[in-house]
C-alpha positions in Angstrom: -8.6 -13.1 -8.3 -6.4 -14.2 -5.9 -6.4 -18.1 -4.6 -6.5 -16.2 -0.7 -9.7 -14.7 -1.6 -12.9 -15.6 0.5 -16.4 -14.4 0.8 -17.1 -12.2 3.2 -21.0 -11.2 4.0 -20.9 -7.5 5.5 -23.6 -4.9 6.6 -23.6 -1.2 5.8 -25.3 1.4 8.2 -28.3 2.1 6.2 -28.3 5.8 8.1 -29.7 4.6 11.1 -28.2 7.4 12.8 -30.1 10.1 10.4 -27.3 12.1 9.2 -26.5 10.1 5.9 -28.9 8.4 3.2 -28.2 4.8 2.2 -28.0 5.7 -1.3 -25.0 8.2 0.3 -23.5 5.7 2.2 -23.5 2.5 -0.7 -21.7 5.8 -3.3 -19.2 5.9 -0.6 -18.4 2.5 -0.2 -18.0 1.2 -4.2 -16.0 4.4 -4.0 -14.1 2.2 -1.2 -14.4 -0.8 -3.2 -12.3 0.6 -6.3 -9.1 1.2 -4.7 -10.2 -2.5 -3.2 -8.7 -5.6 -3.9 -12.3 -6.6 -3.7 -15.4 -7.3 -5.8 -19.1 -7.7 -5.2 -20.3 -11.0 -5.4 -23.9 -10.8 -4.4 -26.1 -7.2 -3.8 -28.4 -7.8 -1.2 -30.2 -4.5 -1.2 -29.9 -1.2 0.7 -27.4 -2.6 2.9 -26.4 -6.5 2.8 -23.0 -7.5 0.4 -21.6 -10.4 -0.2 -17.8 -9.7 -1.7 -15.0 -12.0 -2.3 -11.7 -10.4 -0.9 -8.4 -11.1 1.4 -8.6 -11.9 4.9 -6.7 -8.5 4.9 -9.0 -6.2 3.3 -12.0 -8.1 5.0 -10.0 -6.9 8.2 -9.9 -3.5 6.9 -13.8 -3.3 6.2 -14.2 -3.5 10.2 -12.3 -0.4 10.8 -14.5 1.7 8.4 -17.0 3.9 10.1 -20.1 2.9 7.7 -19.7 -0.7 7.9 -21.8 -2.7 10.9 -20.7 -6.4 10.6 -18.4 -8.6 8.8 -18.5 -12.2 8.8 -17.1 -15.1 6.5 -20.0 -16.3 4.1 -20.5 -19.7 3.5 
């Protein structure tokens, strides 16, 4: 792990909008996660991580359509 790395607390839509399960949506992002310099430090449940990544890929996270919130995590 890289001596940059932080945690970052982030929210995935759980399918709010109908058109995609949360199971569907948490496959998609680990798919994300793997080509990630990231890793999972705490699963929350359906749709609350804590991961420990660069500012840069924590950047990256807000940009992706199934991801509601990033924030630093104490």
């Amino acid at each position: 792990m890289s001596a940059q790395h932080r945690q970052y607390v982030l929210l995935l839509d759980a399918g709010r909008n109908g058109s995609t399960t949360p199971e569907a949506i948490r496959v998609k992002f680990f798919d994300w996660l793997e080509t990630a310099d990231a890793h999972v430090v705490q699963d929350g449940g359906a749709n609350r991580l804590v991961i420990s990544t660069s500012p840069e890929v924590a950047e990256q996270l807000t940009h992706l359509d199934y991801i509601l919130h990033v924030e630093p995590y104490a």
